[in-house]
Each structure stands twice: as C-alpha cells, then as structure tokens.
PyMOL Python script that loads the backbone (N, CA, C, O; Angstrom):
from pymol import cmd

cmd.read_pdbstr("""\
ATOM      1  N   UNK A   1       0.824  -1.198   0.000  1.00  0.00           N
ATOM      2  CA  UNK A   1       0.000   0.000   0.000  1.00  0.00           C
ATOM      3  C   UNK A   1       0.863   1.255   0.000  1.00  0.00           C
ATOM      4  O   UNK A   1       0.204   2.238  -0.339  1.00  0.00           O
ATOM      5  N   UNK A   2       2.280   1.551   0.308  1.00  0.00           N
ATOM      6  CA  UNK A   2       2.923   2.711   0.824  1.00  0.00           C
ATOM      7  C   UNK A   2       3.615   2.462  -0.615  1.00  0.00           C
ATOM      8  O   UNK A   2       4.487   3.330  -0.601  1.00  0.00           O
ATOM      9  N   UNK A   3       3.708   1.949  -1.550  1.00  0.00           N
ATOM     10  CA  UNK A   3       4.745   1.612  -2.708  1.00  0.00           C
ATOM     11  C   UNK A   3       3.303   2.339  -3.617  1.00  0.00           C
ATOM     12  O   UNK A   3       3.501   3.476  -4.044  1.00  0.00           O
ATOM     13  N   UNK A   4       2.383   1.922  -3.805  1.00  0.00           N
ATOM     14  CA  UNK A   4       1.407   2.361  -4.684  1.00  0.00           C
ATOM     15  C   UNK A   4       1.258   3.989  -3.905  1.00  0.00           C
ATOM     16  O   UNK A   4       0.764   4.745  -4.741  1.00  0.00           O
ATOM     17  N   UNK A   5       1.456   4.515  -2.958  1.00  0.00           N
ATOM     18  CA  UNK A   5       0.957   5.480  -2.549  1.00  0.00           C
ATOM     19  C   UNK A   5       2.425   6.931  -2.941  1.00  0.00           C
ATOM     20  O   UNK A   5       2.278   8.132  -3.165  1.00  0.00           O
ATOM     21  N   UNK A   6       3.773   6.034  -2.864  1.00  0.00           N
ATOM     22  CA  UNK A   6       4.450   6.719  -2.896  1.00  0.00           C
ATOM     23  C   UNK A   6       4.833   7.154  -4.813  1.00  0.00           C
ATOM     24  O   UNK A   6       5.209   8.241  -5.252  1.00  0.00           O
ATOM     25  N   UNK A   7       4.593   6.023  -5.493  1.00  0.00           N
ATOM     26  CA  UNK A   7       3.698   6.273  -7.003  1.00  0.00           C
ATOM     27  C   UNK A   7       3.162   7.241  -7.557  1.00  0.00           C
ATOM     28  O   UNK A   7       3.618   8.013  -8.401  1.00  0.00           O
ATOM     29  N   UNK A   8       1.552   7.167  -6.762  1.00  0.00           N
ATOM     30  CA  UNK A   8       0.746   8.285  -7.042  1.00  0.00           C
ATOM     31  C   UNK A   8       1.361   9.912  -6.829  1.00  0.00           C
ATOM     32  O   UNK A   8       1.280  10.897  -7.564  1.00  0.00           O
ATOM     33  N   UNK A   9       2.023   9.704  -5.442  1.00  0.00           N
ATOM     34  CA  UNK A   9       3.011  10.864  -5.333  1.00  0.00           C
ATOM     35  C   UNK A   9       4.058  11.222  -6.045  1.00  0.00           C
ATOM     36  O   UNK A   9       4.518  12.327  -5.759  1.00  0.00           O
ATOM     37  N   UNK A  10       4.502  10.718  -6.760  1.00  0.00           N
ATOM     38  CA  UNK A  10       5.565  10.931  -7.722  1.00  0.00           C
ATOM     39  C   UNK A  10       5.205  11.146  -8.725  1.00  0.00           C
ATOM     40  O   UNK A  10       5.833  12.023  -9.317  1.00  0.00           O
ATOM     41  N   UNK A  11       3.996  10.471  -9.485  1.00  0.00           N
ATOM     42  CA  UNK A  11       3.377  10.538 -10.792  1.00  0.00           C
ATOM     43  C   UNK A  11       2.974  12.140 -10.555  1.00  0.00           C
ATOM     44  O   UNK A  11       3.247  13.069 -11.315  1.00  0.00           O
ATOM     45  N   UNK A  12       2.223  12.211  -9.242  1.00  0.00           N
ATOM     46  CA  UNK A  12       1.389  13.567  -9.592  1.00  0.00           C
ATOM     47  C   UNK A  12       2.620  14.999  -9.453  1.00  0.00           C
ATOM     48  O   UNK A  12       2.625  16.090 -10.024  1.00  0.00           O
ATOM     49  N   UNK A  13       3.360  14.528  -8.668  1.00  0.00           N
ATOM     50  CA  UNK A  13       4.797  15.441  -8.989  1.00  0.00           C
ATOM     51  C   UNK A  13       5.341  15.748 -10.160  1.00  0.00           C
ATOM     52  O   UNK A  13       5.471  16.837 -10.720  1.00  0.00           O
ATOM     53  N   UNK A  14       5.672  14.575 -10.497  1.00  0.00           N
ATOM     54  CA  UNK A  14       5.749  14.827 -12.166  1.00  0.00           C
ATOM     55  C   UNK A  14       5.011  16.035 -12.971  1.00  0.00           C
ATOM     56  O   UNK A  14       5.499  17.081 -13.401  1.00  0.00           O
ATOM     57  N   UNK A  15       4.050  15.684 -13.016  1.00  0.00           N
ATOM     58  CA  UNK A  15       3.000  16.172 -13.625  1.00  0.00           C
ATOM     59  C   UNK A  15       3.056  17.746 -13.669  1.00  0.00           C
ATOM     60  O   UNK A  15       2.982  18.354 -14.737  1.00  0.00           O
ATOM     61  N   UNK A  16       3.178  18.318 -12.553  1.00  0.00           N
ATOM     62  CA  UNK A  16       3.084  19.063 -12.125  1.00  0.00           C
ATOM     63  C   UNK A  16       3.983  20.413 -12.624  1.00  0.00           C
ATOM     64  O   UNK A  16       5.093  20.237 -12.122  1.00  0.00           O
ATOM     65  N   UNK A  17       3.995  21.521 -13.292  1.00  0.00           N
ATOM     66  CA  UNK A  17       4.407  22.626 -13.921  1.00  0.00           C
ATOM     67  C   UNK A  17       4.177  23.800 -13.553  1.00  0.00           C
ATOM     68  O   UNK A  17       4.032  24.733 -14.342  1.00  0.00           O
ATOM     69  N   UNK A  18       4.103  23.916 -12.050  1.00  0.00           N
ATOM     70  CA  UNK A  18       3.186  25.373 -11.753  1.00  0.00           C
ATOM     71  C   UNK A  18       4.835  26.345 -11.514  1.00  0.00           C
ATOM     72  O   UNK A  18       4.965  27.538 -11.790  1.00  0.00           O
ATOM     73  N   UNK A  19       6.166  25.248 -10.822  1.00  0.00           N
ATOM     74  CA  UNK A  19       7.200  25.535 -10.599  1.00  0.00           C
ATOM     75  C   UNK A  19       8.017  26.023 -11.948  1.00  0.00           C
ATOM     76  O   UNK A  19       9.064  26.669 -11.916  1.00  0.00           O
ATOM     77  N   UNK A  20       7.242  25.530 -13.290  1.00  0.00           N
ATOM     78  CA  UNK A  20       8.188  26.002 -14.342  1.00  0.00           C
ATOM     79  C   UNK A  20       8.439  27.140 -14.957  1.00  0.00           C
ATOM     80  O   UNK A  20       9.563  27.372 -15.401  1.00  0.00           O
ATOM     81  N   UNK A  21       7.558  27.895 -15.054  1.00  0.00           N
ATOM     82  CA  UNK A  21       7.854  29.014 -14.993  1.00  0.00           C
ATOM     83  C   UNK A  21       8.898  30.346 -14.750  1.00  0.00           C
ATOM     84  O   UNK A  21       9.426  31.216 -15.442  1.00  0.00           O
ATOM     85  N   UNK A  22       8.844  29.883 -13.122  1.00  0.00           N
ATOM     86  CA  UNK A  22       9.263  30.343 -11.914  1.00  0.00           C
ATOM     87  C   UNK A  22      10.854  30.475 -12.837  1.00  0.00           C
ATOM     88  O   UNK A  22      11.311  31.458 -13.421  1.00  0.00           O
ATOM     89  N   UNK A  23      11.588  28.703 -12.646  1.00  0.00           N
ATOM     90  CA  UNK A  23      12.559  28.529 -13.486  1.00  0.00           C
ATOM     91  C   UNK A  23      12.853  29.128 -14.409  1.00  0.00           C
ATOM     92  O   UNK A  23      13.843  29.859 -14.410  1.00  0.00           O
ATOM     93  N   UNK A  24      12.061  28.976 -15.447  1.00  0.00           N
ATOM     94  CA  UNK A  24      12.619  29.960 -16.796  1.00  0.00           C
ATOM     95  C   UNK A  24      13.161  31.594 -16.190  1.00  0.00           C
ATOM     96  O   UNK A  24      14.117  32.257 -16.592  1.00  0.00           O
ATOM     97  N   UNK A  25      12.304  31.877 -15.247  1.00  0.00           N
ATOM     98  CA  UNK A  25      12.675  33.420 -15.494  1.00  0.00           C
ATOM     99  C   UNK A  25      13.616  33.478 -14.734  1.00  0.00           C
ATOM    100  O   UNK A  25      14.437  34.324 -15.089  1.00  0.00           O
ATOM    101  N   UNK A  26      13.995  32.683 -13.381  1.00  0.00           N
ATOM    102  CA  UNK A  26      15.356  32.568 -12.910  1.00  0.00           C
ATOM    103  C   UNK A  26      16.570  32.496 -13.647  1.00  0.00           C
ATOM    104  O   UNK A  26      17.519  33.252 -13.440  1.00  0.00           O
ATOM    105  N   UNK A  27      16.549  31.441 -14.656  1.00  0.00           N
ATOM    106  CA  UNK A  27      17.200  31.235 -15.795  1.00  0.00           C
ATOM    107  C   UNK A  27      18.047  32.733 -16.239  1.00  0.00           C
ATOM    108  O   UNK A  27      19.192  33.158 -16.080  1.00  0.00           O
ATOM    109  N   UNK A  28      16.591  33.318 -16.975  1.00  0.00           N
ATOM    110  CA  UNK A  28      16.756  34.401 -17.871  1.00  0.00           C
ATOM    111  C   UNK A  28      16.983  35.298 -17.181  1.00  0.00           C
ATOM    112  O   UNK A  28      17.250  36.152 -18.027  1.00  0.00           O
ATOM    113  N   UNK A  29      17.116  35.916 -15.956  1.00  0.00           N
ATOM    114  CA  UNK A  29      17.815  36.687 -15.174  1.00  0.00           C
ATOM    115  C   UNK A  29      19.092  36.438 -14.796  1.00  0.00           C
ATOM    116  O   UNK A  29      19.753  37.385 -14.372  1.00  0.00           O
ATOM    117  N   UNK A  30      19.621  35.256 -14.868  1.00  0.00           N
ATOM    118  CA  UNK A  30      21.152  34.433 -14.976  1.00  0.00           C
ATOM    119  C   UNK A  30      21.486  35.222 -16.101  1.00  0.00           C
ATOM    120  O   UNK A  30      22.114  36.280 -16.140  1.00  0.00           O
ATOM    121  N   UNK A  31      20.880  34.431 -17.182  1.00  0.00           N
ATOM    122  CA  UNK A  31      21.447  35.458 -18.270  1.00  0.00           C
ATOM    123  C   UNK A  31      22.323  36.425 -18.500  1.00  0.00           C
ATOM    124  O   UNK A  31      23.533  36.606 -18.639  1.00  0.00           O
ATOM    125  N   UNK A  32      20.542  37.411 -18.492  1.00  0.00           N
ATOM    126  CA  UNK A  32      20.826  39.083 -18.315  1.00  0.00           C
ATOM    127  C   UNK A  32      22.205  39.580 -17.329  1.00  0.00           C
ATOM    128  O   UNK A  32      22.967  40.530 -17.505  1.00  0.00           O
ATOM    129  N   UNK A  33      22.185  38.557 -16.260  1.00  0.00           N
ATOM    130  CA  UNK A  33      23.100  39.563 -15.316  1.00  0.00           C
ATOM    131  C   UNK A  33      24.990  39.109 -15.905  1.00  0.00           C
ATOM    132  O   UNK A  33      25.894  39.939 -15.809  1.00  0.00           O
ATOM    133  N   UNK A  34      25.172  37.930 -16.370  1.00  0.00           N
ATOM    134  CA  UNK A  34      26.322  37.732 -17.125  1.00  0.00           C
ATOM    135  C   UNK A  34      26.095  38.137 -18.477  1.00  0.00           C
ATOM    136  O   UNK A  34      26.129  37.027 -19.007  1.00  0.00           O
ATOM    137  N   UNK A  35      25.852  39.079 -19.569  1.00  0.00           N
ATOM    138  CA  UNK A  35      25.510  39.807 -20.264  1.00  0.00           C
ATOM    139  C   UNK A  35      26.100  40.962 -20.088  1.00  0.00           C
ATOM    140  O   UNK A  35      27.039  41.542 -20.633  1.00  0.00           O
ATOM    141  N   UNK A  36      25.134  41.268 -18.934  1.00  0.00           N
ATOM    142  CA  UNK A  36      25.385  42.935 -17.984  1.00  0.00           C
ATOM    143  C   UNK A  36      26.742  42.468 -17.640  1.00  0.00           C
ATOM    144  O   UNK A  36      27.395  42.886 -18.596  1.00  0.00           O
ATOM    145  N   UNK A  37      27.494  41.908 -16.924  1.00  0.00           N
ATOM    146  CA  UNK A  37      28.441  41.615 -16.386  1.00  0.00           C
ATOM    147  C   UNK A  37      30.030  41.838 -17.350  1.00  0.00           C
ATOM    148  O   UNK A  37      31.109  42.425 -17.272  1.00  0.00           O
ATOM    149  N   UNK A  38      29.363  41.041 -18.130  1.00  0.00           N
ATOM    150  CA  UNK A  38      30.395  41.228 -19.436  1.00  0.00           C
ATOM    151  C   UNK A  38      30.488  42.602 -20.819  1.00  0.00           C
ATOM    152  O   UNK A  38      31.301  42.826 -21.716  1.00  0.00           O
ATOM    153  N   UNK A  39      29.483  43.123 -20.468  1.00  0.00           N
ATOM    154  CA  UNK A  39      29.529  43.741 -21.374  1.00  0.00           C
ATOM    155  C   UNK A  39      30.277  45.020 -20.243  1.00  0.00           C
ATOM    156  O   UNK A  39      31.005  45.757 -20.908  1.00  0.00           O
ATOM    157  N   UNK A  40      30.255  45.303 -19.160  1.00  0.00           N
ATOM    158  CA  UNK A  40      30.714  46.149 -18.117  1.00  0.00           C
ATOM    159  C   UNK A  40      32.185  46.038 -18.196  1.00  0.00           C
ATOM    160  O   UNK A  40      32.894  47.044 -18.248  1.00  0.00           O
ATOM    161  N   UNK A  41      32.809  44.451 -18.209  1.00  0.00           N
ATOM    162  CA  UNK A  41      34.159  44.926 -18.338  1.00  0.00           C
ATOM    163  C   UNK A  41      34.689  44.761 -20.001  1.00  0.00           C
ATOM    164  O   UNK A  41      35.770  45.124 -20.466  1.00  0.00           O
ATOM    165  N   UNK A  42      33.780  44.227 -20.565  1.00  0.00           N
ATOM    166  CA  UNK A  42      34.216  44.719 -22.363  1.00  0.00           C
ATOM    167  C   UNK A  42      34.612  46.184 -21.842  1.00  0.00           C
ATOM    168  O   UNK A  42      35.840  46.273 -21.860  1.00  0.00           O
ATOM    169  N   UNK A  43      33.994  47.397 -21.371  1.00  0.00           N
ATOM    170  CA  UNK A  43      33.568  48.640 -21.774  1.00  0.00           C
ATOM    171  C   UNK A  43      33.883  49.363 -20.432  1.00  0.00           C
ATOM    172  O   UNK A  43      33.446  50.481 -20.162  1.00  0.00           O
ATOM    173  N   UNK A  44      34.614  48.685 -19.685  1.00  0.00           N
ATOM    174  CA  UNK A  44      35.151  49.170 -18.526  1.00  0.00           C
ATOM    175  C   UNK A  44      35.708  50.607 -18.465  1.00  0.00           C
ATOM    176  O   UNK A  44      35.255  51.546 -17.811  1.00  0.00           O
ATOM    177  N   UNK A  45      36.783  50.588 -19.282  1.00  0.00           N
ATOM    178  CA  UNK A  45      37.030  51.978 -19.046  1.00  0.00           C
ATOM    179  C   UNK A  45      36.093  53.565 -19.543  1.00  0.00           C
ATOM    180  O   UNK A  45      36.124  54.693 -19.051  1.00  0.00           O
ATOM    181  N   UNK A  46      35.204  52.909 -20.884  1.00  0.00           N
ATOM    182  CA  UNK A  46      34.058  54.158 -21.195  1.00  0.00           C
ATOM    183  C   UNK A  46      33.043  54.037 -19.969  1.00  0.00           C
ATOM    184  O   UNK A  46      32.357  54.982 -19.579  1.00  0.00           O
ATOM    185  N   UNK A  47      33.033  52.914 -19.478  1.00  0.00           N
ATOM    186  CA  UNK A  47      31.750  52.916 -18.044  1.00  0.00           C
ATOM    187  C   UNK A  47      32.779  53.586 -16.732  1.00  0.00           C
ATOM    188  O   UNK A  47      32.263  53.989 -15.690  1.00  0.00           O
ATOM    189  N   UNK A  48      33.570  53.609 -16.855  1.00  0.00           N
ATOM    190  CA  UNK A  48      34.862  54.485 -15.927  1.00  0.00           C
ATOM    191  C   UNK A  48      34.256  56.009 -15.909  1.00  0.00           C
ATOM    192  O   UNK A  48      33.575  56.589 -15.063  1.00  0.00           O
ATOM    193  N   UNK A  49      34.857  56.496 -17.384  1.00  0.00           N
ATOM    194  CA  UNK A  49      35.047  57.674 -17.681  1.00  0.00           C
ATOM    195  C   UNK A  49      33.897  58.149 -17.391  1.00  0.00           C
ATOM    196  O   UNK A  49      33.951  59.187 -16.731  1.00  0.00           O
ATOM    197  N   UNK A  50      32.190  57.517 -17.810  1.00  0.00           N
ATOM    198  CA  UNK A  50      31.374  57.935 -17.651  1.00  0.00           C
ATOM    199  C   UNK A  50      30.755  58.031 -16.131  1.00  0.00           C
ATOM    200  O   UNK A  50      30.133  59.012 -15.726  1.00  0.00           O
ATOM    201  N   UNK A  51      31.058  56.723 -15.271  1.00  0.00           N
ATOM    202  CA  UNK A  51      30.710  56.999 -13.591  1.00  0.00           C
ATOM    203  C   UNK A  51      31.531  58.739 -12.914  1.00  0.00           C
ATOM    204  O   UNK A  51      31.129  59.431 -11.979  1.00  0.00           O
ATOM    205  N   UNK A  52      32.501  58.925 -13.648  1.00  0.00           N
ATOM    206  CA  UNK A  52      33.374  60.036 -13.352  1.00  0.00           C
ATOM    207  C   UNK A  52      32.876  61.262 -13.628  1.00  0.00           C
ATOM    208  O   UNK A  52      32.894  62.235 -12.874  1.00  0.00           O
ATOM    209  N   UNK A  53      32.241  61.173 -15.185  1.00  0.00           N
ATOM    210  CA  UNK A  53      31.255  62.246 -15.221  1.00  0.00           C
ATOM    211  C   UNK A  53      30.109  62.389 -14.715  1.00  0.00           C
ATOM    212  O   UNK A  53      29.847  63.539 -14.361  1.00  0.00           O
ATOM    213  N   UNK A  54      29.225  61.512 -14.536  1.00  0.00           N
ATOM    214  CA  UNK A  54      28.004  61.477 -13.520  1.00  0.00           C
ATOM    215  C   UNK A  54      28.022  62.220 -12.210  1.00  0.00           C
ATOM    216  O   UNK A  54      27.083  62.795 -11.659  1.00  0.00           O
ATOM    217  N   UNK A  55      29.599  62.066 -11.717  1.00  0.00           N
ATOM    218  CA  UNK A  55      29.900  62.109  -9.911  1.00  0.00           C
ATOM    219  C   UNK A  55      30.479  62.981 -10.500  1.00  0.00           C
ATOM    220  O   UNK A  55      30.785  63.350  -9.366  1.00  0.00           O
ATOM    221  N   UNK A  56      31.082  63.906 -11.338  1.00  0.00           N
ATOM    222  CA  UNK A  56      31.596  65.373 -11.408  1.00  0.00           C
ATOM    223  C   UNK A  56      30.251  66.642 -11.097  1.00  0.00           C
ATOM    224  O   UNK A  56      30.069  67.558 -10.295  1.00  0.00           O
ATOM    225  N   UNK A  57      29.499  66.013 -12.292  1.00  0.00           N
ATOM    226  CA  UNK A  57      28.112  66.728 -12.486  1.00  0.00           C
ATOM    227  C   UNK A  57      27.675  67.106 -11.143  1.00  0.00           C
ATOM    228  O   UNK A  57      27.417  68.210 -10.664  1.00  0.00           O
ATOM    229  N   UNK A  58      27.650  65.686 -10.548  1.00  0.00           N
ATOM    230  CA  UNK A  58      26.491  65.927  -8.764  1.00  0.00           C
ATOM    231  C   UNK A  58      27.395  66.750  -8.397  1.00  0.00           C
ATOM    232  O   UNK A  58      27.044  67.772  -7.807  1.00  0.00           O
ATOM    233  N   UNK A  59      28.804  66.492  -8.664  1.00  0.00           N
ATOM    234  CA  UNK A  59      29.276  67.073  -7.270  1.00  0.00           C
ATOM    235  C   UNK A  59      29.661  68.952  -7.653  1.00  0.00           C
ATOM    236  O   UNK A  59      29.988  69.845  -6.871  1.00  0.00           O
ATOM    237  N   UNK A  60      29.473  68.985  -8.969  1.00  0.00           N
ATOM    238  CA  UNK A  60      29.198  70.261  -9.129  1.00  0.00           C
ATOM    239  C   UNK A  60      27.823  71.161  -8.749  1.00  0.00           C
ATOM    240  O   UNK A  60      27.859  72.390  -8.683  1.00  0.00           O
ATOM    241  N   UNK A  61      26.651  70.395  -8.517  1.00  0.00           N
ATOM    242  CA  UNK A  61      25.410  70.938  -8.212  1.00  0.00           C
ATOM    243  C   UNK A  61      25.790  72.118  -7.073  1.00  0.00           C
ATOM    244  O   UNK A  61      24.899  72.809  -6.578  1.00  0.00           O
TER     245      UNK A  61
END
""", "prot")
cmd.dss("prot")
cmd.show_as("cartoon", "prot")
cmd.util.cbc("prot")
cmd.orient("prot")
C-alpha cells in the first residue's frame, strides 16, 4: 500500500508545472546579469570615464 501510494506521489509530482515558470525566469535573469556583467568589463574603461562624469556633475550641483 505505501509503494502504490508513494507512485501516485511521484506521478502527480511529475506532472506538475506550476514551478516552471518560476525557473525559466530565474534562468533568464542568470542570463541578463552575465551579459550585464560582461559587457561592463568589455567597456570598462568608457563605463569608468562615464561613472566620473556622472559624480563630477552631482558634485558640481
């Protein structure tokens, strides 16, 4: 009885897709952030020059 029961529990686990979703977009935020990541130090020093001008600007206000 606990072999057929632990079955049904697994079958209906299986089954089950409400979690997939969830996944994909975890996924695709992995992504994005090694993307972002890489394209930051491709471009390191124009993302330099430019944090420098941002923080000149404020700090000229």
């Amino acid at each position: 009885m606990a072999m057929a029961d632990l079955i049904a529990r697994t079958h209906g686990f299986m089954e089950d897709e409400s979690g997939q979703g969830t996944t994909e977009y975890a996924i695709l935020v992995g992504v994005l952030v090694v993307i972002a990541i890489l394209a930051i130090l491709a471009f390191r020093e124009k993302v330099g020059e430019l944090w420098n001008a941002i923080a000149e600007g404020i700090n000229s206000l």
